[in-house]
C-alpha positions in Angstrom: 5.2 13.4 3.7 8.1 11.9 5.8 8.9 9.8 3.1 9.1 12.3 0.1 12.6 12.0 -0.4 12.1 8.4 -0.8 9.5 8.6 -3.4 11.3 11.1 -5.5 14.3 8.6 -5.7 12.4 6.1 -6.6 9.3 7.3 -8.5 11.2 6.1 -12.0 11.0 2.7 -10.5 7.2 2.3 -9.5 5.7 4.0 -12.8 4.3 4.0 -15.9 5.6 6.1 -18.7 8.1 7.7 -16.5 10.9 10.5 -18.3 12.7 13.4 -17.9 10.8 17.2 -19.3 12.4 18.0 -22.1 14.6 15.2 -23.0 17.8 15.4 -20.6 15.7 17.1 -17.7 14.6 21.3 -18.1 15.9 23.6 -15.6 12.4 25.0 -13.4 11.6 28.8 -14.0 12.8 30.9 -11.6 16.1 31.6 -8.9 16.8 27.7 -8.1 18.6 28.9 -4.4 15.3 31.0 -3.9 12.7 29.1 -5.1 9.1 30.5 -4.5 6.8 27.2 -5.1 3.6 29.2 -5.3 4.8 32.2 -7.7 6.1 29.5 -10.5 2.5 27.4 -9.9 1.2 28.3 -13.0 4.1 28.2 -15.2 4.6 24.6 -13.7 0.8 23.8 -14.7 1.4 24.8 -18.0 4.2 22.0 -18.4 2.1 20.0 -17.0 -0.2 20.0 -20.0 -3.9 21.8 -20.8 -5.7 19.1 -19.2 -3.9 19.1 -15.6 -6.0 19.8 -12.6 -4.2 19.8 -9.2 -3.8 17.7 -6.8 -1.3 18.6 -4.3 1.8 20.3 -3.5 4.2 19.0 -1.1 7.0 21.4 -0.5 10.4 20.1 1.9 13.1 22.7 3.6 10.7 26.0 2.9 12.6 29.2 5.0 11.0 31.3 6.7 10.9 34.1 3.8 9.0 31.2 1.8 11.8 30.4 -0.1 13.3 27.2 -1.2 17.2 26.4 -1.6 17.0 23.9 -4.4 20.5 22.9 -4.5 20.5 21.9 -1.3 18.0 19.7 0.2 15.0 20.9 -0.5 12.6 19.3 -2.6 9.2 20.1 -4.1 6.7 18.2 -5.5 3.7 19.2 -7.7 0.8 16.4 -8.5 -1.8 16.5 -11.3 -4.5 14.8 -12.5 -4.3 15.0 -16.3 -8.2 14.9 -17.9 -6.5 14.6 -21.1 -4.7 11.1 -20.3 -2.5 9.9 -23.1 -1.5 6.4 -21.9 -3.5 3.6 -23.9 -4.8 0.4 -22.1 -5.3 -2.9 -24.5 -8.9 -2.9 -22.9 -10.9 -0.2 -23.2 -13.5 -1.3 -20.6 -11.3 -1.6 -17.4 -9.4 1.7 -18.8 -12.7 3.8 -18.5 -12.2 4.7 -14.7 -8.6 5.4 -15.0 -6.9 8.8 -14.9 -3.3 9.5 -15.6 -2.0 11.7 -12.6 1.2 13.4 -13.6 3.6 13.7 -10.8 6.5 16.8 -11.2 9.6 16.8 -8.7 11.7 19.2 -8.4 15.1 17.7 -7.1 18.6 17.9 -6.9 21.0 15.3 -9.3 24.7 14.9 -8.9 27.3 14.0 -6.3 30.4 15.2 -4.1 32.3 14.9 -6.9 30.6 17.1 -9.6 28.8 19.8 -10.0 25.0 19.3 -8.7 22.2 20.8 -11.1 18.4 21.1 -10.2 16.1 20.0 -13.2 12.2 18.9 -13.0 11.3 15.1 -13.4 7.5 13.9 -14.9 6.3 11.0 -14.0 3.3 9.5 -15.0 0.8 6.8 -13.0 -2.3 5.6 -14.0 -4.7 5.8 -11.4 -8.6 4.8 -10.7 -10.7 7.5 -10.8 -12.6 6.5 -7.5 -10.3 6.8 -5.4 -10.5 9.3 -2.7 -7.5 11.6 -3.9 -8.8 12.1 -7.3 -10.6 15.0 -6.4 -9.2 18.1 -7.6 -8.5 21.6 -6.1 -8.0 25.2 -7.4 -4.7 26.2 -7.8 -2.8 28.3 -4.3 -3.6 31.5 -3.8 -1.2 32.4 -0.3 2.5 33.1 -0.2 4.5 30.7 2.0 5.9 33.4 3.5 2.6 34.7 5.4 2.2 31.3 6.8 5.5 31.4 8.1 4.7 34.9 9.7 1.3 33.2 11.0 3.0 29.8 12.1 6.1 32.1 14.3 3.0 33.4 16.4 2.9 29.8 17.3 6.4 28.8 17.7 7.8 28.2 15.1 11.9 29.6 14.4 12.7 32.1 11.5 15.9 29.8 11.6 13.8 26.4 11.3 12.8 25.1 8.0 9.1 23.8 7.1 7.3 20.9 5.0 4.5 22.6 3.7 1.9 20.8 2.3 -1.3 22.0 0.1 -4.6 20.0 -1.3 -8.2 20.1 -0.9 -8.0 20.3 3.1 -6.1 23.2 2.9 -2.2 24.3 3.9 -0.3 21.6 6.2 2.5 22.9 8.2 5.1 21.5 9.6 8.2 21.1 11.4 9.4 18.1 12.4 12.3 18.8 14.8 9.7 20.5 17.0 6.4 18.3 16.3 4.8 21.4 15.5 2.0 20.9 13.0 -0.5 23.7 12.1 -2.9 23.9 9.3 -4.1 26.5 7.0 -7.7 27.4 5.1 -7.5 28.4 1.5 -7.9 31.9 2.2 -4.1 31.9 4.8 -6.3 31.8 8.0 -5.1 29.3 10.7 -6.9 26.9 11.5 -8.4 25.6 15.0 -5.9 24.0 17.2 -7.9 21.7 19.7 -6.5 22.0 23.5 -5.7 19.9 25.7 -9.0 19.6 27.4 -11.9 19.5 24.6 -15.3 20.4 25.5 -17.1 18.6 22.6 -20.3 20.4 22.4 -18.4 24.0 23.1 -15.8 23.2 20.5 -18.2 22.2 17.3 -17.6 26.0 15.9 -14.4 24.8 16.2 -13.9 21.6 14.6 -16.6 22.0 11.7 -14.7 25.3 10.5 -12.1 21.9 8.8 -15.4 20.4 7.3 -16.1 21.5 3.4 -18.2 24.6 2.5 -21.7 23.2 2.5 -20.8 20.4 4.0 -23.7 18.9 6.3 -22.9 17.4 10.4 -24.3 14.4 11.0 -22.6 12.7 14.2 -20.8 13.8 17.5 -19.1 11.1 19.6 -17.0 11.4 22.7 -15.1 8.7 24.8 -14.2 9.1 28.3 -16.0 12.4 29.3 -16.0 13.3 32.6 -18.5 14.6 34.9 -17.3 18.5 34.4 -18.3 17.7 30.4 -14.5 17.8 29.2 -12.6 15.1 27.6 -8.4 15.0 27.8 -7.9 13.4 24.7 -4.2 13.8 25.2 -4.3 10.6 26.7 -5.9 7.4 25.5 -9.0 6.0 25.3 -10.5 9.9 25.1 -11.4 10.7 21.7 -13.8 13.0 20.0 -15.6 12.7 17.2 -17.6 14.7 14.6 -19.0 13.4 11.5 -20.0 15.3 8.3 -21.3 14.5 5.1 -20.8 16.4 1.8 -22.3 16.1 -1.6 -21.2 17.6 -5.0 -23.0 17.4 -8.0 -22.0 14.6 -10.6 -19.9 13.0 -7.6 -20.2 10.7 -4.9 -21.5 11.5 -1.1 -18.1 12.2 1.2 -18.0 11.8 4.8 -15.5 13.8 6.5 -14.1 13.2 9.8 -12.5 15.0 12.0 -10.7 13.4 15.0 -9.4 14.9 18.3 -7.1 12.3 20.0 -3.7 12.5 21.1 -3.7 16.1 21.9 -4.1 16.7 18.0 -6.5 17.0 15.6 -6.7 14.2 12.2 -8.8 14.8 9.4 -10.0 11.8 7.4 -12.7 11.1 4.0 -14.6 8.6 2.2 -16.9 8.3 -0.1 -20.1 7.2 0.8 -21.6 4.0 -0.3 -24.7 4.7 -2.4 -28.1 4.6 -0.8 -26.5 4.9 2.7 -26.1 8.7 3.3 -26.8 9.9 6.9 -29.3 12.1 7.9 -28.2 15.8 8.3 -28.8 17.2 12.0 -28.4 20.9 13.5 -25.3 21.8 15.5 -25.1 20.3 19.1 -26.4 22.7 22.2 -27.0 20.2 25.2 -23.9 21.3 27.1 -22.0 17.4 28.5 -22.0 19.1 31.6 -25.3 19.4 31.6 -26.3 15.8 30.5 -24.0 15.0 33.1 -25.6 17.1 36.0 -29.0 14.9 34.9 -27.2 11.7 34.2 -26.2 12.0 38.4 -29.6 12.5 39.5 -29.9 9.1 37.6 -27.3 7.1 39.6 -24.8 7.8 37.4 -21.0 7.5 39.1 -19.3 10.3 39.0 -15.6 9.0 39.5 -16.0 6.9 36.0 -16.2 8.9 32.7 -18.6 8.3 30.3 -19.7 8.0 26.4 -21.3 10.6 25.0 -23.2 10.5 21.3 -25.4 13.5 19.7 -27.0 11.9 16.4 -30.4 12.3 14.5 -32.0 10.4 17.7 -30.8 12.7 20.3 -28.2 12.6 23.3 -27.4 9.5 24.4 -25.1 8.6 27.9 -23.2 5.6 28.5 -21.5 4.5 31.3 -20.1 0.9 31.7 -20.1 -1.8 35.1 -22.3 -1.3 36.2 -24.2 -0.5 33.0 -26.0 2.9 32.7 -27.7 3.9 29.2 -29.5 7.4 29.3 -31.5 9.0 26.5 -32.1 12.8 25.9 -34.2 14.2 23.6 -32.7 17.4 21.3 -34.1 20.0 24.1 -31.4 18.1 26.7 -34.8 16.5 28.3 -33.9 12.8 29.5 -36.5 10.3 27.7 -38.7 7.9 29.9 
C-alpha cells in the first residue's frame, strides 16, 4: 500500500496487454475533486467487463467526508479478476490455471506546465489461479465517510487524510503520519484492537471475530507469558498466536492466522496442502493464570515467562533452563 503510487507509474511497464479505456484515456464518472470511490463501484465494474469479480480497492488521500480530490494526489485503485479472460497463451495446457486480473487506476496525468486531467488506466496481468489473492469478494457496501466518523473515536483528525483499503479481510485504515491503523468488518463495525497486555485465552472472542464466517480454530500459541497469564507483545520475543482453518466448497482448505506482536495485530492466509487439514477444536477456557498457578506447584520459576500452546492434545507449558514441560488435559487438569 505504501508503494501505490509507484505501481500506478509504472504498471504499463510490468504488464501484459496494458492500454488506456477508451482509446486516449475516459474521464471516471462522477465530481473528480470529490470523488466517492464506493458510490461509482458499480459503474467502475461495469467498465471493467461482465466477467469482473473484485479483488480489492485501495484508495490514497480519502478526507474525512469520504471524499477524494483527484486532481491532486489522491489515487484510487480498483482490481478484478476477469472470469472471462481474453488474453490467448500459445499453450493451452500451462494457460488452464491462469486468470486475467484487470487492474483500473484512477490517477492524475500532466505537469507544472499544463493543465492536469484525471482519466482511468486498465491494465491487464495474467495471473495463476492458485494463488492466495485470487479469491474474490462481494462488492462494498459502507461509505468511507462512516469509517472516518468511526476511526475519529480513535484518533484520527478530520484534517488528516486516510489510505483506505478493502478485500476479503475487510476495510484497512490508515494513516500514516500518525501510525494509526484500524480495520473494519464488511458490515462498518471496527474491529478488535489488541492492547498492550494480551491475555490469550481472555482475548480469543477477540481475535477470532478477524477469522472467516464458519471458519474452524485449530491452534493457540503464546511466547513469553508470565506468571499473572498475560503476554506484552509490545515487545519482542512475546507473540500470540491463533490458528484457524476454513473450507469452501470447490476450493482449497485456508488457514488463517492471526498475529499479535508488536503491539499490533497481522492477519495472514494459505492454502492448505491437501490431505493435511488440522483438526478443529472448541474455543480455549483454561485461564494461563491458572495453568500457571499449577505449573508453580510443579517447580515452575516464576521470574521466567513461559510457552503456552492449546491444540487438539490439550494445554501444554514450557519453560526453558532449566527445562520444565507440563501437560494439561482440556478440563485445565495437569496429566501424570
Amino acid at each position: 500500500m505504501k508503494v501505490l503510487v509507484a505501481i500506478a507509474l509504472t504498471i504499463g511497464a510490468c504488464c501484459v496487454g496494458c492500454g488506456m479505456l477508451g482509446g486516449g484515456g475516459k474521464s471516471p464518472p462522477g465530481l473528480p475533486t470529490a470523488y466517492k470511490p464506493i458510490k461509482w463501484y458499480d459503474s467502475i465494474r461495469r467498465t471493467c467487463g461482465s466477467g469482473c469479480k473484485l479483488l480489492d480497492i485501495v484508495a490514497k488521500n480519502v478526507a474525512s467526508d469520504g471524499t477524494m480530490d483527484l486532481t491532486s494526489g489522491a489515487l484510487v485503485r480498483y482490481e478484478f479478476k476477469n472470469l472471462k479472460r481474453t488474453t490467448k497463451s500459445k499453450s493451452k495446457s500451462k494457460d488452464k490455471n491462469k486468470y486475467e486480473r484487470v487492474v483500473i487506476t484512477i490517477p492524475r496525468v500532466g505537469s507544472s506546465t499544463r493543465i492536469d486531467k484525471v482519466i482511468m488506466d486498465r491494465a491487464t496481468h495474467s495471473i495463476d489461479a492458485t494463488h492466495n489473492r485470487s479469491r474474490t469478494v462481494i462488492g462494498p457496501k459502507c461509505e468511507l465517510s462512516k469509517l472516518w466518523q468511526l476511526a475519529m473515536t480513535k484518533g484520527a483528525d478530520r484534517k488528516d487524510l486516510a489510505e483506505i483499503t478493502y478485500d476479503r479481510d475487510g476495510y484497512l485504515f490508515e494513516i500514516e503520519g500518525k501510525k494509526l491503523s484500524l480495520r473494519f468488518n464488511r458490515q462498518c463495525q471496527l474491529a478488535w484492537t489488541p492492547g498492550k497486555l494480551v491475555k490469550p485465552v481472555q482475548d480469543y472472542p477477540n481475535a477470532a471475530s478477524y477469522a472467516p464466517e464458519g471458519a474452524e480454530f485449530s491452534e493457540l500459541m503464546a511466547r513469553e507469558v508470565r506468571s499473572d497469564g498475560t503476554a506484552d507483545t509490545s515487545s519482542d520475543p512475546a507473540w500470540v498466536r491463533y490458528k484457524f482453518f476454513w473450507t469452501q466448497p470447490l476450493k482449497p482448505t485456508e488457514e488463517v492466522e492471526v498475529m499479535l506482536r508488536g503491539g499490533g495485530l497481522k492477519m495472514s492466509r494459505k492454502d492448505i496442502v491437501q490431505g493435511s487439514k488440522p483438526k478443529g477444536i472448541p474455543a480455549p477456557t483454561c485461564k494461563f493464570s491458572e495453568l500457571w498457578k499449577t505449573a508453580l506447584e510443579n517447580k515452575a520459576d516464576k521470574s521466567k515467562p513461559a510457552r503456552i500452546t492449546y491444540d487438539s492434545a490439550g494445554y501444554a507449558f514450557r519453560q526453558e533452563s532449566p527445562l520444565l514441560s507440563l501437560k494439561f488435559d482440556t478440563s485445565c487438569k495437569l496429566k501424570k
